[in-house]
N, C-alpha and C positions, 0 to 999 in steps of 0.2 A: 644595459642602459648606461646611459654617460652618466659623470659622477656630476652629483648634486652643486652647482656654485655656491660660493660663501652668501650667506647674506651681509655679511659683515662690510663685503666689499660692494656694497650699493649705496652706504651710506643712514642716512633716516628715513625712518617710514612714511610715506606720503600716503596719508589716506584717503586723500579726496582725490579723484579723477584729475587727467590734465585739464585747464581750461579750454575748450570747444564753444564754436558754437552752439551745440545741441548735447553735449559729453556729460548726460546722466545716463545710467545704469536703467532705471525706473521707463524712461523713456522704449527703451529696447523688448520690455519684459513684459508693459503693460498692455493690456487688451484693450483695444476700442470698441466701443460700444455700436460705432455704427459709421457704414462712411459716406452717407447721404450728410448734404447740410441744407440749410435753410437759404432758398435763393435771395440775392444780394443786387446791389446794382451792379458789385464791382465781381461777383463771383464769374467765375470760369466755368466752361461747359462740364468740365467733370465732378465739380463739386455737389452736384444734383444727379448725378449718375450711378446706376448701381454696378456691381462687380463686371455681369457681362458687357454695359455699358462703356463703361471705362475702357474696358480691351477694346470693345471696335473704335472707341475715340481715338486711341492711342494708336492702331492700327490705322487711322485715317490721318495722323502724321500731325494732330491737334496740339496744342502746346500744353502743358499742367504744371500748375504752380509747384514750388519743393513741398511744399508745405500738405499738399495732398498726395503724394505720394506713401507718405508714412500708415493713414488706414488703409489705401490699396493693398500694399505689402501685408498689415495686419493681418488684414480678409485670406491671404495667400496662405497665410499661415492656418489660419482657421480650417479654409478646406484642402489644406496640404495641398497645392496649383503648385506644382513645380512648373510645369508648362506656364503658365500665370509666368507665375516670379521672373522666366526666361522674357516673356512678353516686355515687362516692365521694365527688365535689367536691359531689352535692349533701347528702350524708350527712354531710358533716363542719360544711357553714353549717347544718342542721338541728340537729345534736349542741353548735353554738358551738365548735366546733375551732377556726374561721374564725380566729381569735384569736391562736391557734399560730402566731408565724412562723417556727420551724423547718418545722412543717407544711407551712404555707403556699406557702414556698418551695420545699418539697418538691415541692408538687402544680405549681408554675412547670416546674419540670426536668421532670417527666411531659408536659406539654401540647406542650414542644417539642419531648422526645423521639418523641412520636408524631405530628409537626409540624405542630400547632395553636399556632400563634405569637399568634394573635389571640386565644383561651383565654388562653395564658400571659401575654400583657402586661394582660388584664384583671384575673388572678389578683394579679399583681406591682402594679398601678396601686391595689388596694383592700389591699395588707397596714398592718397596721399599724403599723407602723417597719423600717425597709430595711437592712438593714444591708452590709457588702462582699459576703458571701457570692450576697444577692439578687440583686442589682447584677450580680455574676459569671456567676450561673444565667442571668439575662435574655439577658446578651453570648453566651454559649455559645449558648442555647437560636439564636438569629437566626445565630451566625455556622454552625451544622451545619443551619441550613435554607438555607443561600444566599443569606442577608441582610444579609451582611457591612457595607452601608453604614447600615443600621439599627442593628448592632452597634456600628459608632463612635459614632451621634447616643448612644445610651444610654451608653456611655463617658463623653461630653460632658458629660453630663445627670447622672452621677456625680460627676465632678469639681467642677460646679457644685452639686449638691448637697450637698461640703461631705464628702464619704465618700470615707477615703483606699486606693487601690487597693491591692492584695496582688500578690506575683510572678505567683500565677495571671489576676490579673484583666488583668496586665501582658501575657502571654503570648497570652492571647486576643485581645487589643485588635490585638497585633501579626498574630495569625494572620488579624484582620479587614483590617489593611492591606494583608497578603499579597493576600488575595483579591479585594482592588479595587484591588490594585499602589499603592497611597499610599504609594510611599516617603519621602516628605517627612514626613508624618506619622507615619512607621515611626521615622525621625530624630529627630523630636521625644522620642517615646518611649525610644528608644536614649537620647538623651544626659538622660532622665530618669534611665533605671536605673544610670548611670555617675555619675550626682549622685549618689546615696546607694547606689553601691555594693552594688548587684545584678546589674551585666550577667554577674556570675560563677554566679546560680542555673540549675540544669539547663533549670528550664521557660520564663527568658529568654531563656536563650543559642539553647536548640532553636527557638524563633520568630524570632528574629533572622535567623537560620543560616537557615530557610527564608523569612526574607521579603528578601534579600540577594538568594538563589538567584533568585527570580522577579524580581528585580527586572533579573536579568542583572549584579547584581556579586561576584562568584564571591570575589573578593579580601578584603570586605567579611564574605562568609559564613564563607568562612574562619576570620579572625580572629575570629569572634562565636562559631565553635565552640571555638576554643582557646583562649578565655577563661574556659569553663564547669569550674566547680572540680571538679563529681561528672559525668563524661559516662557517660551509660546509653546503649541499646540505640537507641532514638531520635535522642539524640544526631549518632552514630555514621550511623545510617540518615541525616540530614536532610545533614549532610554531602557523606556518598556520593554520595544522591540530586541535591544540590547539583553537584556535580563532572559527574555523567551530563548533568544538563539544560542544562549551560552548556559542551559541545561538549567533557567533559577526562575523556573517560572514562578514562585511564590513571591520572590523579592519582586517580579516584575507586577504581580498584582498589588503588594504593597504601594508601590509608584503610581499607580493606576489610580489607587483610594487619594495618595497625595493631590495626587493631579485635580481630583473633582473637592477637594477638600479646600486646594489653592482658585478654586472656583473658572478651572482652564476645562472647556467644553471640548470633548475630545471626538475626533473624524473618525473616516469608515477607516482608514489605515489604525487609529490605536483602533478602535474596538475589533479588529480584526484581530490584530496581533493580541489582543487581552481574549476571544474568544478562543482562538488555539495553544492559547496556555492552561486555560478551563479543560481544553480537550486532553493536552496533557495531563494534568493533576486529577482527571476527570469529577472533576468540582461542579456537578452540575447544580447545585443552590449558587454560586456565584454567578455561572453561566445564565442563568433564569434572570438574573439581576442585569445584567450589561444586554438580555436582550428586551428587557422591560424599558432602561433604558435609551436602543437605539430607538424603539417605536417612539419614545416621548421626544428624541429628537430630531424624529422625523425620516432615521434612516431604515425604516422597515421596507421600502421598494428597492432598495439596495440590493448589486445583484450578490454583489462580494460579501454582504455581512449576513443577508440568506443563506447563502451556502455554508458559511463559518457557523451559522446558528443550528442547520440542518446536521452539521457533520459532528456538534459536539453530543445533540440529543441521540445519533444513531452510536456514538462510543459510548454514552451513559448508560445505552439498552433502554432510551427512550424514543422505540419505535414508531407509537401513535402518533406523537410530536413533531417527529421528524418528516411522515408521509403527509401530514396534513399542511405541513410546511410545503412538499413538496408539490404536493396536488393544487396548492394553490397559484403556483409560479406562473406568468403568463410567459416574464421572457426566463430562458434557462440557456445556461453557459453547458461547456463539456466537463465543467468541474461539480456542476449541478448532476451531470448524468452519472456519472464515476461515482461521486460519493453517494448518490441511493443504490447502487448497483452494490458495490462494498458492504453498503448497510444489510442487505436483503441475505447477502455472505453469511453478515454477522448473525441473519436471524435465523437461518439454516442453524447456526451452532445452537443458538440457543432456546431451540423450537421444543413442543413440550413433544412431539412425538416425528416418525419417519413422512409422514402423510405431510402435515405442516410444512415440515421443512421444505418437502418437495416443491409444495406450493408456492414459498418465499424463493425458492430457484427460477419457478416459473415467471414469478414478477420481475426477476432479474431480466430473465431472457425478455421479456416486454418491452422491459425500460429500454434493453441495448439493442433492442428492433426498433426501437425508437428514435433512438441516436443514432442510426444509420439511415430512417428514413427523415430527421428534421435537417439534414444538409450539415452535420458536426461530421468530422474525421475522428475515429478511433486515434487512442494514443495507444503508449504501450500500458499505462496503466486500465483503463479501460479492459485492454486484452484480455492481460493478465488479472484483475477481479471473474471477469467473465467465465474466464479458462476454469478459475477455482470455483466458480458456481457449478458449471458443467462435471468438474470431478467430483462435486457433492453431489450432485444429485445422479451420477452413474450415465447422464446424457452422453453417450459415447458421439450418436450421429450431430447433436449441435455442435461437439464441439469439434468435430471434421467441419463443420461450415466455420466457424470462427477461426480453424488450421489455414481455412483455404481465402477467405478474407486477409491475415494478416500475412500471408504472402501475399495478396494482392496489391496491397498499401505498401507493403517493403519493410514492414515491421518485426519477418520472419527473424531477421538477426539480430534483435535485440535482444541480450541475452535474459532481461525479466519474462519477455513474452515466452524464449526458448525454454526457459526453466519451466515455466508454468504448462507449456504444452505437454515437457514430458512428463509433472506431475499427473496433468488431467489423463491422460495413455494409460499411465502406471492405473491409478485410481478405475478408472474403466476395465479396468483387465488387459488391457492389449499392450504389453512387453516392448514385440516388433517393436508397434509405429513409435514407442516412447523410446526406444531404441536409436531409432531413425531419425525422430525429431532432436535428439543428440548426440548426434555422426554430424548434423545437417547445421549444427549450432557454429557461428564464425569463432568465436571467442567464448570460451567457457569459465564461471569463476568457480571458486570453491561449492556453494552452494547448488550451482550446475552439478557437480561432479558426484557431488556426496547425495544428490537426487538419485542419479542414475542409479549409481552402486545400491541404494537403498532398494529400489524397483526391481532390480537383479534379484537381489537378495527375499523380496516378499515373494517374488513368484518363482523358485526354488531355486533360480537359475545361481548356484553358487561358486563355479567356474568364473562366468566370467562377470561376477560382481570382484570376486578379487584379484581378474585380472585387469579389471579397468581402475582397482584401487592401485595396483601396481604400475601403470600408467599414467595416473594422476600424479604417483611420485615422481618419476623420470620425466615429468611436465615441469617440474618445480612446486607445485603447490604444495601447501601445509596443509596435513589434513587438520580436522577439529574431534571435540566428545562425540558430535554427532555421525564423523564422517567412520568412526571407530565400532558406533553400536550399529549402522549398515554392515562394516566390515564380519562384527562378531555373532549377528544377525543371522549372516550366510554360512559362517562355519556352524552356527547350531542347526540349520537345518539341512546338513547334508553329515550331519554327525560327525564332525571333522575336530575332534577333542585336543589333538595335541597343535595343529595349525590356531584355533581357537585360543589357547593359553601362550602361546607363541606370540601372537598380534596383541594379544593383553600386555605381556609384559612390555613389547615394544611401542606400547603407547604411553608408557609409565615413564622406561628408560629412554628412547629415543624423542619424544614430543612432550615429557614433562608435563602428560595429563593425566590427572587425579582421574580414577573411578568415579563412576555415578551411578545409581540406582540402573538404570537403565542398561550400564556395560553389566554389572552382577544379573539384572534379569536376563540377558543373553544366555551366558556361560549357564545360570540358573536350568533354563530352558532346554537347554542342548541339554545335560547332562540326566534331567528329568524324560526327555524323550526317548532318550537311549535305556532308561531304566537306573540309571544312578541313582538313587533316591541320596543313598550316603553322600555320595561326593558332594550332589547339589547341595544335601545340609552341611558341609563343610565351608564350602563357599560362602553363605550365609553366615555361618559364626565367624568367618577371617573378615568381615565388613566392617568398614568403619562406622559404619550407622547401622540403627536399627532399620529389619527389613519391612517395608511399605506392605500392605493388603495384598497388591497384584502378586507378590513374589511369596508371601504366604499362600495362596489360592493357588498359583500353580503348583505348588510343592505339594500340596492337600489332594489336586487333584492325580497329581501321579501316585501317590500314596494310593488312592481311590481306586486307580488302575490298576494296580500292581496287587491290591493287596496287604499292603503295610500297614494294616490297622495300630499297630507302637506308636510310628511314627505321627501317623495320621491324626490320630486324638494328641498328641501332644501339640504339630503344627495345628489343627481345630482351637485347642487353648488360647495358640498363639494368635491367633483370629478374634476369638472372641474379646480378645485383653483389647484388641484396636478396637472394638465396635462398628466392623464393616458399614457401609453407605451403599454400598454396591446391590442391588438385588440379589443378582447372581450368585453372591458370593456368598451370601445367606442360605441361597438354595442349598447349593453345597454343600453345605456345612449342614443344613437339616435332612438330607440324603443321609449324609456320612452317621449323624446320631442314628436316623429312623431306620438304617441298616441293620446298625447294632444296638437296638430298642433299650434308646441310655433315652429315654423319654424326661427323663427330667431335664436335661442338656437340651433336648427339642423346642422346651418349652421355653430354656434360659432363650434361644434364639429367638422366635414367636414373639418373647415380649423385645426383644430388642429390635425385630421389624415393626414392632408397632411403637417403640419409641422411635424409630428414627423415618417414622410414616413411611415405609418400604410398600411397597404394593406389591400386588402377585404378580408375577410373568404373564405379560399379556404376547402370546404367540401372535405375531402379522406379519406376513410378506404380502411385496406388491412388486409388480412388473408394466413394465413402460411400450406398447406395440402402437404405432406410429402417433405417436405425440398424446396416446391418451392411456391414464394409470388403471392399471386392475389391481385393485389390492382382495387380499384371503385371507380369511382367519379359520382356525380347525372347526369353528361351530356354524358356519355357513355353506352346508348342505346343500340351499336349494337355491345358491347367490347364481350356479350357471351352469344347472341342469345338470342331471342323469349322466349323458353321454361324456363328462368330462372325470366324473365319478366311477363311471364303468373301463375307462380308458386308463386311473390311475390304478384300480385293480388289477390290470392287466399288464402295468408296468413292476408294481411289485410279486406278481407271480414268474414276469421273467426274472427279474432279479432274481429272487428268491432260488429259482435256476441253475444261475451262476456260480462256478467254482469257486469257494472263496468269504462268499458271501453272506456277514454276517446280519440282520436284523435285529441291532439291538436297540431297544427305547431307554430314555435316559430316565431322569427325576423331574424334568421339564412337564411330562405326562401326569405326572402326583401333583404335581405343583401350581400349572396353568388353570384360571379361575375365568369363567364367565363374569363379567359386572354383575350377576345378579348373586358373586359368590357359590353357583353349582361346579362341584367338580366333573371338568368333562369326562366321559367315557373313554374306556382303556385302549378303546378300536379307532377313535378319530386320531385323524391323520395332521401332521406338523404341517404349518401353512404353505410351508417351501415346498413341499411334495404338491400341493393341491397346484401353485404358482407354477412349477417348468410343467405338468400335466397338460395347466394350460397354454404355455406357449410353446410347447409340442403340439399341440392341436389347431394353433393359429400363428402359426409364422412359417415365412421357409424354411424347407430342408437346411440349408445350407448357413441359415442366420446364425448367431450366437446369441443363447436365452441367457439374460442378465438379468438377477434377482438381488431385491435387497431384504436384509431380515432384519428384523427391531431387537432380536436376541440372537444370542450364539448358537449354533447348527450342535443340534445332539451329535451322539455316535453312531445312530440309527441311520440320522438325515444324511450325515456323511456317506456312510457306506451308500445309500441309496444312489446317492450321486454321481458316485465312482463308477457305480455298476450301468446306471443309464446313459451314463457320457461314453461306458465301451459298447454297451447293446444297439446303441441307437446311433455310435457315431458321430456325437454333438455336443461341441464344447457348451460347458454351462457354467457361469460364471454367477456366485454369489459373495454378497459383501455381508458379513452378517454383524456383530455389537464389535468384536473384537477384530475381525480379519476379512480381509479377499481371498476367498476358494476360486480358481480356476479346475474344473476339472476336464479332464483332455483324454481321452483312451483308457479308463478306468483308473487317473491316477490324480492326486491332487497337488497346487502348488503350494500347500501349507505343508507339506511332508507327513501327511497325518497330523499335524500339530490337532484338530477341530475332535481326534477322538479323544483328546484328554479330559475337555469339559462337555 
């Protein structure tokens, strides 16, 4: 950009317009109310005439005063008539209006309002004398078309021209900096208007204030607000909005309380901005307040502060609120559909059981059925919520429709939507297409990359999770903590011990990242599957922290495996010092005593699930055959008949066949309670067996049977699975509390990890 002229060299500030005829500001800006008038003796045919009216007058080569001209133009504005505006622009060089630079100028603010910028500078380049207001219309007109750097060169071209700017022309120039972030140049201006003493007018200070805010100096905007002698509504809002965007949302509700204190009744722009700083802070008592409120003033039909109200009760986990919010809505934006689609995400997480969740999936899929048939375009946000519904709830075939949708719309290269595809692939079991879907991504970022490798690495593939880690390098990208526990992830599951301590150390020394629970449960994990019991407890005392629950339990349960009762009751100690939360992890640990009949130890456990209101393992799988759920519990005998019962007897007699093939039951069997508290019989069967039974019995050959379980697969259910996926030839894919089993020709992609617990 050209450098900034002196102000210096323009001389004094002139803050009134040049004298015009018609050369107010207010004139240009104001809306008329209406462009019928009341017949006259002396009126003119178009003074009685409405919009279409006018045009055939004007088209029949009628004469019209200057003076009606100006609501014509209004009206142009109103229904964006660029065709209009053309009509009149040539009605007015035909009449010699052309002349008129109130007119004239007039017809500038029309061209850009219906943005033809290129009309308008032609209009402006042929008036006949320019005066501030021109000058002013042109900036405006470029800077609400998104031409904010074109809006300075004409600034420039003012100055130089010798025409002294007004506050307003001031304020625009500023709002033009904002938008191409030129704070240097924003500066220049500032300490213009502190030269002749204006940085105190309302429509300086409001640009200032917001071009501070974008520029990230919050300190700066500040001050630029509390120097404005009359603050309005604006004001107040630009402040706020200020405070929100530069990470301070408390200080921005502060301003907030001022604002209704200084008795300034605030629009749907501040309470927007005041409700997504609630959403940040998640303050919902405040939130309940600003929307108590918009209703008192009137803005409850509002589509903008509905949605801002919806979206703060769905982050508080105030569900109810949020639906009935929703259900009410007659008109709905695409920001209305996205953020209950989100919400529905959030209630999958925080559902009290597997069944529920599934359900808040389903209402996802609803709403985004919905949104495609009310005439909205998905965006990529939409996609991608969507994508993450489908990988919760295991929906592989929805989300091939939603694969095959956002290549339709051309969204397939956005790399949020691409990420989230190969999430939902991995998540569903399917490796390939999550593969495929990024080969097939245009631009990958970090987050892309450290997906993949993660994917790689859950479904055993550990080859080439670290050669695409290796490729990520020679890309140039940094990895991150995250991109490192993928990398350490795949060396524990292919037992790869000294590769594993190799990439640890090179994330220390080469990338300067600290350890985290998460790198130690890797190396942990590896070292426990291989049988290291020692190593893994070395690892653990070399930790800068104490080790979390998850990394005690696994260390308990290779102990469990192995044998190491030593060790095992000392990590069980270690266990009980935390006061697990986990169910499971109680179990465990009352296996491990009621093994070794330390019954008084059983009993410490017992009362610590019933302080920490732990309930028993409730065993349930369910499975999804075309759009409708079966779910199974081990005490549901006669949920679907004889023949599905007799068919899984006969798949654990081949098993049982098999070279190999072990049938062991866990602690899950002692443990698992009916609601009415009876313990089930030693002979019923884990729900996941009862679940692929069935959909061996009712799907094709050639499907793949996808199960999800509410708990972790014993060492029994494992092995069974192994054995039915080589007998029968049929991948089965289950997700159970902790992991995705893939099993494929009797082999699984946890690497056995599922027989430790």
């Amino acid at each position: 950009m050209a450098s900034f002229p002196s102000f210096a060299s323009t001389g004094t500030l002139k803050l009134e317009p040049d004298s015009t005829k018609h050369s107010t500001v207010s004139l240009l800006t104001r809306k008329s109310p209406s462009i019928s008038y009341p017949k006259s003796q002396t009126s003119t045919p178009s003074e009685s005439l409405n919009f279409q009216e006018s045009l055939s007058v004007i088209t029949d080569g009628s004469k019209i005063e200057t003076s009606c001209y100006v609501p014509l133009l209004q009206e142009c504005i109103e229904r964006t008539s660029f065709s209009g505006a053309q009509n009149f622009h040539s009605h007015i060089i035909k009449t010699g209006t052309h002349q008129d630079v109130f007119v004239m100028t007039f017809l500038v603010n029309v061209y850009a309002k219906c943005g033809s910028m290129e009309n308008a500078q032609k209009v402006f380049n042929k008036l006949p004398r320019r005066n501030v207001v021109a000058w002013t219309t042109l900036m405006t007109g470029y800077v609400h078309n998104d031409q904010s750097d074109v809006a300075i060169s004409v600034f420039q071209e003012m100055l130089e021209f010798g025409s002294f700017p007004t506050n307003y022309t001031l304020g625009i120039a500023l709002n033009a900096c904002s938008a191409i972030n030129s704070v240097e140049l924003g500066k220049q201006i500032h300490g213009y208007s502190i030269k002749y003493h204006i940085d105190h007018d309302t429509s300086v200070g409001n640009s200032l204030c917001s071009l501070y805010s974008k520029c990230a100096n919050l300190d700066s905007a500040i001050k630029a607000f509390l120097k404005i002698g009359e603050k309005n509504v604006i004001s107040w809002t630009a402040v706020i909005c200020a405070c929100g965007d530069n990470s301070k949302a408390l200080k921005g509700l502060r301003f907030f309380t001022e604002m209704l204190a200084d008795n300034v009744e605030p629009n749907e722009f501040t309470l927007t901005s005041v409700l997504s700083m609630c959403c940040t802070m998640l303050s919902l008592s405040f939130g309940v307040q600003v929307h108590c409120l918009s209703i008192k003033l009137g803005y409850e039909p509002n589509l903008r502060i509905r949605n801002s109200i919806m979206y703060l009760y769905l982050r508080c986990g105030r569900f109810g609120e949020a639906l009935r919010l929703f259900n009410g809505m007659e008109d709905m934006s695409l920001v209305t559909m996205n953020s209950i689609i989100a919400g529905y995400g959030e209630m999958m997480e925080l559902a009290k059981d597997d069944l529920s969740a599934y359900c808040n999936g389903t209402e996802a899929l609803n709403v985004f059925s919905k949104l495609n048939n009310s005439g909205f375009i998905p965006d990529i946000y939409s996609f991608s919520s969507i994508l993450t519904v489908c990988s919760k709830m295991f929906a592989l075939e929805q989300g091939e429709q939603v694969h095959a949708q956002t290549l339709k719309t051309g969204h397939l290269s956005d790399m949020i939507v691409g990420t989230a595809l190969v999430n939902m692939y991995n998540k569903c079991g399917s490796i390939e297409r999550a593969s495929k879907a990024f080969r097939e991504m245009s631009a990958r970022t970090l987050i892309s990359w450290t997906s993949m490798i993660a994917a790689f690495a859950q479904n055993g593939q550990t080859q080439q999770a670290l050669q695409l880690f290796e490729d990520m390098r020679l890309m140039g990208v940094r990895p991150n903590q995250v991109t490192f526990v993928g990398v350490l992830s795949a060396c524990a599951h292919a037992g790869m011990v000294n590769e594993a301590l190799g990439y640890f150390e090179t994330m220390q020394k080469d990338f300067k990242i600290k350890p985290v629970m998460d790198h130690y449960s890797c190396l942990i994990d590896m070292f426990v599957r291989l049988g290291l019991l020692n190593e893994a407890f070395v690892v653990i005392k070399k930790m800068d922290f104490p080790p979390n629950e998850y990394i005690w339990s696994l260390l308990l349960a290779g102990c469990k495996r192995d044998g190491n009762t030593e060790l095992g009751f000392y990590v069980a100690e270690k266990l009980l010092e935390l006061k697990p939360k986990n169910t499971e992890t109680c179990l465990l640990l009352l296996n491990m005593y009621k093994s070794a009949d330390r019954w008084e130890d059983v009993s410490k456990v017992q009362e610590l699930m019933k302080e920490k209101r732990l309930k028993k393992l409730m065993d349930w799988s369910w499975i999804s055959i075309h759009d409708k759920v079966y779910s199974f519990k081990p005490d549901e005998r006669q949920a679907y008949g004889a023949e599905m019962y007799d068919y899984l007897d006969q798949l654990l007699d081949k098993a049982k066949s098999l070279v190999g093939y072990q049938s062991l039951e866990s602690f899950e069997l002692l443990e698992v309670e009916e609601e009415e508290g009876k313990t089930l019989p030693s002979n019923v069967q884990h729900s996941e067996k009862l679940a692929v039974a069935f959909g061996l019995l009712n799907m094709p050959n050639a499907a793949p049977i996808r199960i999800i379980k509410n708990i972790s697969m014993c060492r029994g259910c494992h092995n069974f699975m192994k054995a039915i996926s080589s007998l029968n030839a049929r991948e089965i894919i289950i997700r159970d509390s902790k992991r995705l089993h893939k099993f494929v020709n009797g082999q699984c992609s946890c690497g056995d990890y599922g027989g430790l617990l």
